[in-house]
N, C-alpha and C positions, 0 to 999 in steps of 0.2 A: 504494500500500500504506500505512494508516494506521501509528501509533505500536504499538496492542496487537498487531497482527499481527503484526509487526517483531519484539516483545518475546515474544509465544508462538513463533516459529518458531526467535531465539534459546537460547530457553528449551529448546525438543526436543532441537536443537541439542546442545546441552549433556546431553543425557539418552541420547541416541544413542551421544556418546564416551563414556560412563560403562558404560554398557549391558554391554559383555564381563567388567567388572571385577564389578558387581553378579550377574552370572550365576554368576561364579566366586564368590563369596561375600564379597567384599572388604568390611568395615565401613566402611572408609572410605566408599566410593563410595556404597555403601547412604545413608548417612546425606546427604552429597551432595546425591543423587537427592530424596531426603523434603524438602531445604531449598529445592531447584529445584520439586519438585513444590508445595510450601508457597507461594512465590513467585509461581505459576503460580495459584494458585487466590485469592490476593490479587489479582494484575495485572488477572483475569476478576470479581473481586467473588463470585467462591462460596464467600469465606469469610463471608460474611455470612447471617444469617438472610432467606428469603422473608417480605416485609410480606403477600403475602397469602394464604401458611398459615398465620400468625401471631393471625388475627381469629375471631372466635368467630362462625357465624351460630343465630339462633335459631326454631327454628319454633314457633308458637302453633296451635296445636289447639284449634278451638271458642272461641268468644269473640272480642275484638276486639284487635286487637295492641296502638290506641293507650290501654286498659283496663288489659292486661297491663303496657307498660312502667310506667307510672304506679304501677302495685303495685309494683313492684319498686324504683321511686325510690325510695316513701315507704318501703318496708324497710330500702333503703340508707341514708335521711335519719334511720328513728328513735334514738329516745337508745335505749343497749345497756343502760339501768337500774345500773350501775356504782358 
């Protein structure tokens, strides 16, 4: 059994004993729970943004793409006249 297993199964662990008191509406416990839950999604890295929904892709319709990007550098490069 690796290290993050160990740490997710401690983690539920801990959310299991909580669990009666968060039913009954305990704020304490609630809040607990959200920091355990918090924890849980750092120790897995889901608090991080996906790199690869993060990227833009572009389709070029008609013409040549390596024409297209090119237009678009020299848009990016001209002087804004300022």
């Amino acid at each position: 059994m690796n290290i993050l297993a160990m740490e997710n199964d401690r983690l539920e662990y801990y959310l299991r004993q909580l669990w009666p008191s968060i039913e009954y509406g305990d704020a304490k416990s609630i809040a607990l729970a959200l920091n355990i839950h918090d924890r849980k999604m750092k120790a897995n890295y889901l608090d991080r943004p996906d790199s690869s929904t993060q990227t833009s892709t572009i389709l070029v319709v008609g013409g040549q793409e390596d024409s297209y990007i090119e237009s678009l550098k020299a848009a990016v490069e001209a002087p804004s006249g300022d």
